[in-house]
C-alpha positions as MATLAB code, in Angstrom:
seq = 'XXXXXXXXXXXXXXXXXXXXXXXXXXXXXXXXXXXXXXXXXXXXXXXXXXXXXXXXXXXXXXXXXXXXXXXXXXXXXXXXXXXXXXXXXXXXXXXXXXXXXXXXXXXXXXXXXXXXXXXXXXXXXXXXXXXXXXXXXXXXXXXXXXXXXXXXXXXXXXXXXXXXXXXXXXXXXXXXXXXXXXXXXXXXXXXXXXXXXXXXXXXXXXXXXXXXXXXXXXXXXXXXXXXXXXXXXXXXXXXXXXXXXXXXXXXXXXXXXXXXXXXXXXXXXXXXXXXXXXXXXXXXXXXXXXXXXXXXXXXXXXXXXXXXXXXXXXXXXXXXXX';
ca = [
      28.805   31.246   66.825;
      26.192   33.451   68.095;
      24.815   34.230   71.594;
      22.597   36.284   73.599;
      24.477   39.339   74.939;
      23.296   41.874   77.487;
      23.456   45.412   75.817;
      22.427   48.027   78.380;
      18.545   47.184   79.068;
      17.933   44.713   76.022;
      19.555   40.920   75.618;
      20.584   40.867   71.811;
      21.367   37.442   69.704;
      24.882   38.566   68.575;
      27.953   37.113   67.034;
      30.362   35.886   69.782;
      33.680   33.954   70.128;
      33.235   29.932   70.199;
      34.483   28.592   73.867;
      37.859   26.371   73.696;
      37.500   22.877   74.545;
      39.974   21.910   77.421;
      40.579   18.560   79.062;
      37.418   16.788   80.926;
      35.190   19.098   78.757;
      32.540   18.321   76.373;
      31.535   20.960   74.018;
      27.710   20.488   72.902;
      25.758   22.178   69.735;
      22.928   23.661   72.216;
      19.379   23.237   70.913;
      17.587   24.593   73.858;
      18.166   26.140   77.548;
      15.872   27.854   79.789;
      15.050   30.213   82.127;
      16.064   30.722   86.058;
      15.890   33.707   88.029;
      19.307   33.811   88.257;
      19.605   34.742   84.613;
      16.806   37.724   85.562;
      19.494   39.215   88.358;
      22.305   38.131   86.510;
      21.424   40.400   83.590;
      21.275   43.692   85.919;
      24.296   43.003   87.589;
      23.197   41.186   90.412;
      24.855   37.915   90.491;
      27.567   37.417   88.934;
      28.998   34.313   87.152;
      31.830   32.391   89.743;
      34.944   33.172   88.493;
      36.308   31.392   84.908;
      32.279   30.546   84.222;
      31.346   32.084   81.087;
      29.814   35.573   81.012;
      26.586   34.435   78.788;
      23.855   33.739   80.674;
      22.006   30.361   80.724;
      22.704   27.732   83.306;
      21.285   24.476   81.632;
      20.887   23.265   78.348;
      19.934   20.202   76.336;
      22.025   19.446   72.980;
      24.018   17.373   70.548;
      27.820   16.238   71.685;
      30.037   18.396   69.239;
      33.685   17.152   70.563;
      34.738   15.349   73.881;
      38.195   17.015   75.451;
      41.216   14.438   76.841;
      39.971   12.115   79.292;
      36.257   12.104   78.568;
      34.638    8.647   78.853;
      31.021    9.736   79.352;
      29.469   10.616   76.604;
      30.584   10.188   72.864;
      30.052   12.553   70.161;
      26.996   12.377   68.763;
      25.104   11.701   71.797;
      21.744   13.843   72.582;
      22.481   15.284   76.184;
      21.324   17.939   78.414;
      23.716   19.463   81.173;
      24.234   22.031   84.419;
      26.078   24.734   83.531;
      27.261   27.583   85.465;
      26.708   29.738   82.484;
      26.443   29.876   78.824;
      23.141   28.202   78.418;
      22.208   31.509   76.116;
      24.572   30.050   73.140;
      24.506   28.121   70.136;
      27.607   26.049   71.689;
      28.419   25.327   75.743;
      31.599   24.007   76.470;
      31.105   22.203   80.197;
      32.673   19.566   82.263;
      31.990   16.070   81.267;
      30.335   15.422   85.013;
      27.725   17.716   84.388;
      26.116   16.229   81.663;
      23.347   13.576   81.191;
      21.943   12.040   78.567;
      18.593   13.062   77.757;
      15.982   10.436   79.261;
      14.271    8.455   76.753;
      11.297    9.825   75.162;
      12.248   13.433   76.088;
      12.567   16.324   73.579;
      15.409   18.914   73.742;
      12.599   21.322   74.725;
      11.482   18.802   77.354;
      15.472   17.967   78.604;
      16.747   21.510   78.733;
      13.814   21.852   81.683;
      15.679   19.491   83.538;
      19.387   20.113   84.894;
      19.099   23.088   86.835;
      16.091   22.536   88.900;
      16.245   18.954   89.175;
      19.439   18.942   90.537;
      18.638   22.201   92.913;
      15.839   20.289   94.399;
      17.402   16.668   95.292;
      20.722   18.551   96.214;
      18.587   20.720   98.914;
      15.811   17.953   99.690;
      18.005   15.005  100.249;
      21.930   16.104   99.882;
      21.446   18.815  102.198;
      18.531   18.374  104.388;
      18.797   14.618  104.332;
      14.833   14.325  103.747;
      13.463   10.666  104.891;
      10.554    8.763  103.530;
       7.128   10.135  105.456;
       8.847   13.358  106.837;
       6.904   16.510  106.352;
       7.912   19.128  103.450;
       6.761   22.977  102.677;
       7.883   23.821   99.370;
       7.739   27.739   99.023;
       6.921   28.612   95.537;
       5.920   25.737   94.604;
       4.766   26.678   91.149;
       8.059   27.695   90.174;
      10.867   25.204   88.123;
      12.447   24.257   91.130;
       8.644   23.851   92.951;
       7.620   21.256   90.533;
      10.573   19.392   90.381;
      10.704   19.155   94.278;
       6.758   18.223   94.302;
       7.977   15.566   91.906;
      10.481   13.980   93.730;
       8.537   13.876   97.491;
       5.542   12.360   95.549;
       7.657    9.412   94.234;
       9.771    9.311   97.514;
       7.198    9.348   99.612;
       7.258   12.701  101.107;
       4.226   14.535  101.904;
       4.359   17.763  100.609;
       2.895   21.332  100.688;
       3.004   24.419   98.741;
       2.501   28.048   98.446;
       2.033   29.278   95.244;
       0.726   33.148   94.163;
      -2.511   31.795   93.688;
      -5.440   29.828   93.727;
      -5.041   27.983   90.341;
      -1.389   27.696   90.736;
      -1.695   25.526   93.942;
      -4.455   23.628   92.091;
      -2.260   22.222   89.567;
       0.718   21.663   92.249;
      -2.093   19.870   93.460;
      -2.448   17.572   90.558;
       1.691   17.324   90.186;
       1.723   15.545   93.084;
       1.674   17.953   96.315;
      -0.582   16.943   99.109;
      -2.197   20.691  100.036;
      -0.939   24.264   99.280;
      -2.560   27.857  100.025;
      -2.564   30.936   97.968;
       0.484   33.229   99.586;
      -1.867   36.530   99.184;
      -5.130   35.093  100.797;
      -3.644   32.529  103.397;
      -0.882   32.973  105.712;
       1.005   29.693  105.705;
       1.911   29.461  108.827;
      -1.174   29.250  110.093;
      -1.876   26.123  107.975;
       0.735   23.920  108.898;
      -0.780   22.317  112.123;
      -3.886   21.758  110.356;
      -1.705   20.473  107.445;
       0.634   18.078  109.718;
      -1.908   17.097  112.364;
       0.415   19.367  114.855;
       3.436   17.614  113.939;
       5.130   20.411  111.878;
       7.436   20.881  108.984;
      10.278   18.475  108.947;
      12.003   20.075  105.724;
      10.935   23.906  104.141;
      12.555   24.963  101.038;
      12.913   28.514  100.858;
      13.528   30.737   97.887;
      12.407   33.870   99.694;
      14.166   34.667  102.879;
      13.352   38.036  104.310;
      10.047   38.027  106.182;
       9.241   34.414  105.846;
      12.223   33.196  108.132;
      10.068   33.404  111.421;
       7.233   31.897  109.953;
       9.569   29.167  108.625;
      11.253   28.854  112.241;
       7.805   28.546  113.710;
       6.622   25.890  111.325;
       9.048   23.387  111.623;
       8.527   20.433  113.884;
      11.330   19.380  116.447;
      14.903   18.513  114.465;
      13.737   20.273  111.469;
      15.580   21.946  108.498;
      14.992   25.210  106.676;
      17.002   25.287  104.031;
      17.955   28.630  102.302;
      17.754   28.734   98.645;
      17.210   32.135   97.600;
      16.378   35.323   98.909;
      13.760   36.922   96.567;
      12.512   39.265   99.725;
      15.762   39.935  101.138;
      18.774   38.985  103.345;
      18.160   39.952  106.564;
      15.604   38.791  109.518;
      15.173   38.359  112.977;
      16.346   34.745  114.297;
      14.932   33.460  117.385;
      17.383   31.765  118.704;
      15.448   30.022  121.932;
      13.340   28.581  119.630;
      15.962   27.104  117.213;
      18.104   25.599  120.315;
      14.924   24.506  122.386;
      13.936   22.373  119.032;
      16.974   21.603  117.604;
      16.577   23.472  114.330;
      18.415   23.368  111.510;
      19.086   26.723  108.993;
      21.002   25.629  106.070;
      22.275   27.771  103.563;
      22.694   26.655  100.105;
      23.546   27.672   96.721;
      24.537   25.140   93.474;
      26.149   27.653   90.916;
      29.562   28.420   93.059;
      29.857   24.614   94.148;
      32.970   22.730   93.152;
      33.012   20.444   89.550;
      33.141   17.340   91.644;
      30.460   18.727   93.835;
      28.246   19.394   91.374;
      29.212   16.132   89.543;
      27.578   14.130   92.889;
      24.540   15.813   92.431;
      24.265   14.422   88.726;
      25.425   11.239   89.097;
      22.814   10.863   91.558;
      20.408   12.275   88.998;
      21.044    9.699   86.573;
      20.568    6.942   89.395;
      17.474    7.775   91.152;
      15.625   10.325   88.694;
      16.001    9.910   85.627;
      15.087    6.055   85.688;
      11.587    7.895   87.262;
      11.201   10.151   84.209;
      11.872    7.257   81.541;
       9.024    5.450   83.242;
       6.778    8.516   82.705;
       6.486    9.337   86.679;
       8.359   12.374   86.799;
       8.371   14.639   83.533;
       9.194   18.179   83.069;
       7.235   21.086   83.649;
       7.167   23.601   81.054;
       5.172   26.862   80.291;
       6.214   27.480   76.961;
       9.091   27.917   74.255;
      10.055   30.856   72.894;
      12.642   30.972   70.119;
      15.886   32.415   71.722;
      15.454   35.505   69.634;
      12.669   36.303   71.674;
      14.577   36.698   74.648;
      13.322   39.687   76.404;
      10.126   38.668   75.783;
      10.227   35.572   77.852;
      12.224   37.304   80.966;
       9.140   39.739   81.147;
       7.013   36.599   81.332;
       9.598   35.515   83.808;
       9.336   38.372   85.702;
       5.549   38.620   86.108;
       5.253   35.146   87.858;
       2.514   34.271   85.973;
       4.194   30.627   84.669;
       3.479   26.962   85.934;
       7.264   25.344   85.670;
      10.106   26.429   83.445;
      10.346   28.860   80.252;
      11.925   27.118   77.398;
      14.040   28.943   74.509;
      14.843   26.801   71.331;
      18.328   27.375   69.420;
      17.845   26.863   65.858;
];
């Protein structure tokens, strides 16, 4: 089979070894996967895969069922699915275990289902796994324009979660606007922090989302309201800042860190079972959909993590597999 391969600076569509299929596995003929920024700092050595994950980049994908391993009573072969992976999205076969896979929600294209697994199941794991979010509690999505900002402003609009975003600018929070969020500001004209009283009516932030770290976390501390959560999902301006402590124990804050990639098969499992009962039922009926910017045949690989990198996309970057 062939796969994307990361040759010095350039990702080339090369011939590669097909994965085994072991017991509790599914192997799926991939027709599309897209892009996270994971696969930007995984390609410069950055993150690397958890050990035994494949080596190709790609961490979701959306597909025909191939073959079914020993003990697989999920899916069938045959069966149009999309799935997490913890790598080998990149691929024109993914070998995963049977718990991460879905099948694709009526109605959706491969293009459309391949937007789904990773983000979808970031967001609910961190909004209501993690953080426990309630109905009517207060959320700040940090880059909100991003794959895993739409699907969160997706699921607090049909939960019933008011939420706001930043975004990198004006047009950006516009159409998380129109997705569902109830307010946003642009990060490089507004400071955010100063619009979350206004925003809350002085309550403050029950749950923040936060793929940034670094300089945000004292803004985050200072925008959450009493027995809030700020839950750590990335840390695209870095790894260390202050902590004010008296403020966290006076309020009874919450900092949780969390990451989906390392997590255990059952763990990750959870998270899509609970998928397929409380999402997916919301995308069949046309209320939740996925957000995509464009597809770009997998060839064109470099291409589309430059347009990653620039941050100039609404939702996710698509690449078809022939």
């Amino acid at each position: 089979m062939k796969a994307i391969q990361v040759e010095g600076q350039e990702l080339r569509w090369n011939d590669v070894v097909e994965p085994p299929l072991g017991v509790g596995e599914v192997r799926i003929i991939n027709r599309a996967t897209a892009l996270n920024r994971a696969d930007l700092a995984q390609r410069v050595g950055d993150y690397a895969p958890p050990p035994g994950a494949s080596l190709i980049l790609g961490l979701e994908c959306a597909g025909v069922v191939e073959a079914i391993g020993e003990g697989v009573g999920r899916v069938r072969e045959g069966d149009h699915v999309c799935a997490l992976l913890a790598g080998g999205g990149y691929a024109e076969k993914v070998v995963v275990p049977a718990g991460q896979v879905l099948p694709i929600p009526e109605g959706l294209s491969f293009h459309e289902a391949a937007a789904l697994p990773e983000v979808f199941a970031t967001a609910y794991l961190n909004l209501f796994m993690e953080a426990y979010l309630e109905p009517g509690e207060f959320v700040l999505l940090h880059a909100g324009a991003s794959g895993v900002g739409t699907a969160a402003i997706q699921l607090c609009a049909a939960f019933d979660n008011p939420c706001f975003v930043t975004a990198g600018n004006t047009e950006k929070v516009e159409r998380c606007v129109e997705l569902g969020a109830a307010a946003g500001c642009d990060r490089h004209a507004v400071h955010f922090v100063e619009e979350v009283p206004r925003w809350t009516s002085q309550h403050g932030m029950d749950v923040i989302l936060d793929p940034v770290g670094g300089a945000y976390f004292e803004s985050n501390i200072a925008s959450l309201a009493v027995d809030g959560r700020l839950v750590l999902i990335g840390l695209l301006d870095g790894s260390t800042a202050p902590v004010a402590l008296g403020a966290m124990m006076s309020r009874r804050l919450r900092v949780i860190g969390s990451t989906l990639r390392g997590r255990s098969i059952a763990a990750k499992s959870r998270v899509m079972d609970a998928l397929r009962e409380r999402v997916w039922p919301l995308i069949e009926a046309g209320k939740i959909r996925a957000v995509v910017e464009t597809v770009m045949p997998v060839t064109d690989a470099n291409q589309a993590h430059q347009l990653l990198s620039e941050n100039g996309t609404f939702g996710k970057v698509v690449l078809d597999i022939p």
